[in-house]
C-alpha positions as CSV (number, residue, x, y, z in Angstrom):
1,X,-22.2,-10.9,-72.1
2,X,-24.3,-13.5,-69.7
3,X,-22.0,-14.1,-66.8
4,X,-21.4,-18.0,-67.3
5,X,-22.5,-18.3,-62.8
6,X,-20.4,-22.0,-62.5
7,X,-16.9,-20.0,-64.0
8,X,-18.5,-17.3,-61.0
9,X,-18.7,-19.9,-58.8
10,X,-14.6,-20.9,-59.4
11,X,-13.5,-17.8,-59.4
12,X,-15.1,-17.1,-55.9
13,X,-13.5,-20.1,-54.5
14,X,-9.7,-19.5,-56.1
15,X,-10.1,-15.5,-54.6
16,X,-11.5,-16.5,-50.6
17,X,-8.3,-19.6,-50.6
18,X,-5.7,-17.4,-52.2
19,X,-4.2,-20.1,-54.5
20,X,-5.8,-22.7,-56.9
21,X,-4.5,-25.4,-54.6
22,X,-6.8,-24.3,-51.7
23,X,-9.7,-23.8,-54.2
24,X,-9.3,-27.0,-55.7
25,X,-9.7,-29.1,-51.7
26,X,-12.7,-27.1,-51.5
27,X,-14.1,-27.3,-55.2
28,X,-12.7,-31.0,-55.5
29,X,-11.9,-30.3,-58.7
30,X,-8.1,-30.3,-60.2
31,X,-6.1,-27.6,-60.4
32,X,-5.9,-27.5,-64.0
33,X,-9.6,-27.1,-64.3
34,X,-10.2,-24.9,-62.2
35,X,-7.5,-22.9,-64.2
36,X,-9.4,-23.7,-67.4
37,X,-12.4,-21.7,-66.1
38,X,-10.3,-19.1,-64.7
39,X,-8.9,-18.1,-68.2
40,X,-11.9,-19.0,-69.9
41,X,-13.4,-16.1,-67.5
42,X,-10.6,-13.2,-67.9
43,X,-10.8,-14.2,-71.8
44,X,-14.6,-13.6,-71.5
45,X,-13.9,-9.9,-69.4
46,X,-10.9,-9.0,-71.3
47,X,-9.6,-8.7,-68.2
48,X,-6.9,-10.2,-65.8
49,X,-8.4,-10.9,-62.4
50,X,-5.5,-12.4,-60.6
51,X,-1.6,-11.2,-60.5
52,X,0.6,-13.6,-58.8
53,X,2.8,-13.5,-55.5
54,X,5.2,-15.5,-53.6
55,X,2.5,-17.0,-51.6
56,X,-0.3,-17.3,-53.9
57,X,-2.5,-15.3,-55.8
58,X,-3.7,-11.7,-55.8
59,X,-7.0,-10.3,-56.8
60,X,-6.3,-7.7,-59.3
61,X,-8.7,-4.2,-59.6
62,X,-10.8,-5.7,-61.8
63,X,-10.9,-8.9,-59.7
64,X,-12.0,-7.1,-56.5
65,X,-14.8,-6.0,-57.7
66,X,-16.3,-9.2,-59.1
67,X,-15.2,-10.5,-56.1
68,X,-17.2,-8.3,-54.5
69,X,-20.4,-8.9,-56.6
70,X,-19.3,-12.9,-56.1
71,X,-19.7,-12.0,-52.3
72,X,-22.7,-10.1,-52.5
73,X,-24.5,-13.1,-54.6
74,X,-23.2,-15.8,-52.2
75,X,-24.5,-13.4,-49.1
76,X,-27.7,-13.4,-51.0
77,X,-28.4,-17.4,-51.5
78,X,-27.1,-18.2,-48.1
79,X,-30.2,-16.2,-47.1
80,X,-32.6,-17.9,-49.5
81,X,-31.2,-20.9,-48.6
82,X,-32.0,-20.3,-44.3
83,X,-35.4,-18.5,-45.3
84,X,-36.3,-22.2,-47.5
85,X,-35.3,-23.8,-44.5
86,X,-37.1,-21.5,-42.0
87,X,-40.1,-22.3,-43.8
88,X,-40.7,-25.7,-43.3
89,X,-43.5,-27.1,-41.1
90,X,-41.2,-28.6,-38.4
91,X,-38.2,-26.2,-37.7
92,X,-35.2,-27.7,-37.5
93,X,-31.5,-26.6,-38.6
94,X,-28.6,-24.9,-36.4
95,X,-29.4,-21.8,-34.0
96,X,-26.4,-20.2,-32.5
97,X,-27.2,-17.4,-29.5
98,X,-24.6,-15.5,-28.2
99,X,-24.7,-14.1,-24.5
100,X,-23.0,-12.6,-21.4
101,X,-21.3,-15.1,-19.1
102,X,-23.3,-13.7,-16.4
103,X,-27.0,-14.1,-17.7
104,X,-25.9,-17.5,-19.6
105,X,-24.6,-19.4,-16.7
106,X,-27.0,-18.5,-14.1
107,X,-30.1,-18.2,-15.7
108,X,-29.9,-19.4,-19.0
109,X,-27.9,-22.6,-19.1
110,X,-30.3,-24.3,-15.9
111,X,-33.0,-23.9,-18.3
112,X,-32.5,-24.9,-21.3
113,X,-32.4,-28.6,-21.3
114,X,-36.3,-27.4,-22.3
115,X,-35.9,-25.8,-25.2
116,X,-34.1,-28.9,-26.1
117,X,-36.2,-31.6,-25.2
118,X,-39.2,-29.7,-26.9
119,X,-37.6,-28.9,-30.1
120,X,-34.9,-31.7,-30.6
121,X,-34.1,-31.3,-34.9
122,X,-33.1,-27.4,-33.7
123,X,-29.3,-27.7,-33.2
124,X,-28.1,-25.0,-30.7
125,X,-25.0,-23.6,-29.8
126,X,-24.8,-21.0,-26.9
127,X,-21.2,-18.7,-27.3
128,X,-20.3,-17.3,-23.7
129,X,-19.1,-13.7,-24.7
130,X,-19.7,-10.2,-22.9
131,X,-18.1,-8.6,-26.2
132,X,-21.0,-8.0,-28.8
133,X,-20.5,-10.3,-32.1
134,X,-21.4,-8.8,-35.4
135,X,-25.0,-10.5,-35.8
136,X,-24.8,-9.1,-39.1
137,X,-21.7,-10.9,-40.0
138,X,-23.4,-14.0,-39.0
139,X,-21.0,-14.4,-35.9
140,X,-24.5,-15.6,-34.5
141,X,-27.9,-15.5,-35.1
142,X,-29.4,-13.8,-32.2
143,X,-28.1,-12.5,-29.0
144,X,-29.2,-11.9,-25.2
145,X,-27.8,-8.6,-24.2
146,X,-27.6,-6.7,-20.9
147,X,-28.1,-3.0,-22.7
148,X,-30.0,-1.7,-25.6
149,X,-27.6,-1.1,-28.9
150,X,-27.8,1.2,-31.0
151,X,-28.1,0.0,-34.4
152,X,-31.4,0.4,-35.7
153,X,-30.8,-2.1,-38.5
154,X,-31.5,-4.9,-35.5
155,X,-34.7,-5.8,-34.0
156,X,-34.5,-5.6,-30.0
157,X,-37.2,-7.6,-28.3
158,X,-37.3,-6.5,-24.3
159,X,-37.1,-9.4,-22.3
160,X,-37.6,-8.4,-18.6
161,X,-35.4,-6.2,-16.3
162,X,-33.6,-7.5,-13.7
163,X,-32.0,-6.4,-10.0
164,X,-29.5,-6.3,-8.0
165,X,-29.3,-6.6,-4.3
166,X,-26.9,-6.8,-1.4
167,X,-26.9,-10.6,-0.1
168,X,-25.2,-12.8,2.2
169,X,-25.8,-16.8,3.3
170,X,-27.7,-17.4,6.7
171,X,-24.8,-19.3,8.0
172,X,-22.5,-16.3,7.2
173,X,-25.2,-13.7,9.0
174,X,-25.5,-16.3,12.0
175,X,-21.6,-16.4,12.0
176,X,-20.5,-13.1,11.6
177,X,-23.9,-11.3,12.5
178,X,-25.8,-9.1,10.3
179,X,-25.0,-5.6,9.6
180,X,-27.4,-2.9,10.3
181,X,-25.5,0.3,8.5
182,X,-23.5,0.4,5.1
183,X,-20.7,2.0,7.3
184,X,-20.5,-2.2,9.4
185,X,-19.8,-4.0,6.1
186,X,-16.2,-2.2,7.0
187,X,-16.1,-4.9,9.7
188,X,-17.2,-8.2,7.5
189,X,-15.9,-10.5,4.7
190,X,-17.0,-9.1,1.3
191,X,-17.0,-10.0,-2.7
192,X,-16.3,-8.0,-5.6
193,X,-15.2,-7.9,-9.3
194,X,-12.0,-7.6,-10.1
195,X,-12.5,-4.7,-12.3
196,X,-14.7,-1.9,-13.9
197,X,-15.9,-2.1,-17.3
198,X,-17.3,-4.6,-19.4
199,X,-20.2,-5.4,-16.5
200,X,-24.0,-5.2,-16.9
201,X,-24.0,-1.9,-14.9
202,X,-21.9,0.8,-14.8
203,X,-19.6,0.5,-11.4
204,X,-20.1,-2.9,-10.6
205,X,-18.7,-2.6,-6.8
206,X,-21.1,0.0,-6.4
207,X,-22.1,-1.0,-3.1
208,X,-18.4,-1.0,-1.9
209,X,-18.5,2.7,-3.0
210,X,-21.8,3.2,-1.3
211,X,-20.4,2.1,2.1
212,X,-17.7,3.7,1.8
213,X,-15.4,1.0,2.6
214,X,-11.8,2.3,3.4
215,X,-9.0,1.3,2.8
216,X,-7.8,-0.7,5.7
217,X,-10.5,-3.2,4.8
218,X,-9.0,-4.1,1.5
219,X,-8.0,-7.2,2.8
220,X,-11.2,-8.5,3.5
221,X,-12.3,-8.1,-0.5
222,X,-12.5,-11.1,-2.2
223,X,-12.4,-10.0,-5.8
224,X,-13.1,-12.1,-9.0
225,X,-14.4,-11.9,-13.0
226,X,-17.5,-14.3,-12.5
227,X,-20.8,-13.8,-11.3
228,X,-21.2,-17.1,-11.1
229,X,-18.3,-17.3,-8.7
230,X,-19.3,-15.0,-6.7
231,X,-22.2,-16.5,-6.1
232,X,-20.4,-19.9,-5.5
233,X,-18.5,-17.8,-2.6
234,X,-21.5,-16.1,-1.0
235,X,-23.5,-19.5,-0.5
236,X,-20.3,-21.0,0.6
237,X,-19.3,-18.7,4.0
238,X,-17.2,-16.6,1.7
239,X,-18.7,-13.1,2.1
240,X,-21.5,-10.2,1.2
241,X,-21.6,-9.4,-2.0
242,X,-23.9,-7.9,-4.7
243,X,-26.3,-10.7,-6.7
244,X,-29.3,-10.5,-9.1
245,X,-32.8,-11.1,-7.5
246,X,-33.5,-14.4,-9.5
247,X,-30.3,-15.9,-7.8
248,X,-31.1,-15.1,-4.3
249,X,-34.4,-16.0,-4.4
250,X,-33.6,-19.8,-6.1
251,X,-31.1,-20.2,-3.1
252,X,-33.0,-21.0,0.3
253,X,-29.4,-20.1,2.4
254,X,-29.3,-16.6,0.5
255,X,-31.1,-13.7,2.5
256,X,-31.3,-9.7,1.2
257,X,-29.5,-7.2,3.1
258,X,-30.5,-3.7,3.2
259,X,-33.3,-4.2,0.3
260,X,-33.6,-0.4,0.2
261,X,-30.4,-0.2,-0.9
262,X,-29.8,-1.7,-4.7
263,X,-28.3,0.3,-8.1
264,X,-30.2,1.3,-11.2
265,X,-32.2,-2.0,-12.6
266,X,-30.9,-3.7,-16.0
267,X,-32.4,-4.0,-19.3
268,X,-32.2,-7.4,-21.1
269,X,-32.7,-7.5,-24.6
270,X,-33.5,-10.5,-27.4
271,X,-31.9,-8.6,-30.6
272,X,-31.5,-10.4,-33.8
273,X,-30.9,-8.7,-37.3
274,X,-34.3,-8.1,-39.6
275,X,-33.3,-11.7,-42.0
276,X,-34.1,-13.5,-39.0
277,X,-37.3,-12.2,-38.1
278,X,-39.1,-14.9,-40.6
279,X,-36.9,-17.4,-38.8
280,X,-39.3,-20.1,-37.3
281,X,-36.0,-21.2,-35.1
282,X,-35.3,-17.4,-33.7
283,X,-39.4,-17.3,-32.8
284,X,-39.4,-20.6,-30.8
285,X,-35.9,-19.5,-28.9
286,X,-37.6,-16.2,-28.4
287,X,-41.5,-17.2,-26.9
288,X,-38.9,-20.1,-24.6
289,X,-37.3,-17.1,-23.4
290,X,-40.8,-15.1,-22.6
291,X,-42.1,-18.1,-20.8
292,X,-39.2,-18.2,-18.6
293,X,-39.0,-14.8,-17.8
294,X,-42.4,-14.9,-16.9
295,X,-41.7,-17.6,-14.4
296,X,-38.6,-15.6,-12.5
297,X,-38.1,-12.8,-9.9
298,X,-35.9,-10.5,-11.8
């Protein structure tokens, strides 16, 4: 029997909404019709594809897996649809990046007002988010991460590989004085995070640890969830603390203390899954975020 595809087409609406009210909004169809087709298509099977409930309407055994097919079909022309868009001479169309608050407001965000202004019909959206979406859900289309996954089913493109170092503002040095030993930052004002975990390196107070700061100086921690803050607290008189190379060396009032002394460097990656690889949009996004590597310290 040919599968009539616009009964197909019902049918996958009625079983994502759960009722033939909520299919009918979306079709804009009435209910009755749309409960023409559905009968039409369970006389067509032999089959009953819905049971119903209190609340709606129930896919039956038979109905989940032609829902299933339904899904994989409407997966499938999603994708012909972006790769006929992706194709066109000027690229244009929507572009969502996920990325860590920490690389997307302090390098990131400053410079993309470029991107923009040089490709204007690309409409982008940038999610803040140190969790990993599923890129192969389509949570988002491509992601800037701080670590190499390992899922081999997405192409990783290495970006650059950026630093830490210790740091403080000249005003808080010509204030407080400048420490010559690990074992002195005991003595001064100093910024942390709040917690381990979920942070582009593994301890990220690691140069609390390595100074061996004791207890009695607990006090003097400022601790908080934001690199960004942090930063904000350093240039303002509010401590030492541990920044990236690229933000110490775009801040004039910022000077390096004990540059010997820094943790293991981190990888940052440009992954997207392999559909987008044709992607005119992901190529652009990806040669801006070359270029601009290119052009800072990590």
């Amino acid at each position: 029997m040919a599968m009539d595809w616009d009964k197909l087409r019902i049918f996958y609406a009625v079983a994502r909404a759960g009722s033939l009210t909520g299919a009918a909004k979306e079709l804009d169809l009435s209910q009755s019709v749309i409960s023409r087709h559905i009968s039409g298509l369970e006389d067509a099977l032999g089959v009953s594809l819905f049971r119903r409930h209190a609340r709606g309407l129930i896919l039956t055994e038979q109905g989940e897996i032609l829902f299933q097919t339904a899904e994989e079909i409407s997966q499938k022309l999603i994708h012909a649809e972006d790769n006929i868009n992706d194709t066109r001479a000027l690229p244009e169309g929507p572009l969502k990046i996920t990325v860590s608050e920490f690389i997307g407001c302090t390098w990131l965000v400053p410079r993309i007002a470029r991107f923009r202004q040089k490709h204007p019909k690309i409409q982008l959206s940038i999610l803040m988010d140190d969790e990993f979406l599923d890129l192969k859900m389509k949570e988002a289309d491509a992601a800037i991460r701080l670590e190499a996954g390992e899922d081999t089913d997405l192409i990783q493109k290495h970006l650059t590989t950026i630093q830490f170092h210790i740091c403080a503002s000249k005003d808080y040095l010509n204030e407080y004085g400048t420490p010559q030993t690990l074992a002195e930052l005991e003595e001064h004002y100093l910024v942390g995070y709040t917690k381990k975990g979920n942070r582009p390196f593994d301890d990220p107070n690691w140069f609390l640890d390595e100074a061996g700061v004791a207890p009695k100086t607990k006090h003097k921690i400022l601790r908080m969830n934001s690199i960004y803050a942090i930063e904000q607290a350093v240039l303002t008189g509010g401590g030492i603390a541990a920044l990236p190379l690229y933000m110490i060396e775009e801040n004039k009032n910022l000077q390096i203390i004990f540059p010997e002394i820094k943790p293991p460097p981190i990888d940052m990656y440009f992954v997207y899954s392999d559909e987008h690889q044709n992607s005119k949009r992901t190529e652009l996004f990806l040669q801006f975020l070359l270029k601009n590597v290119e052009n800072t310290s990590f």
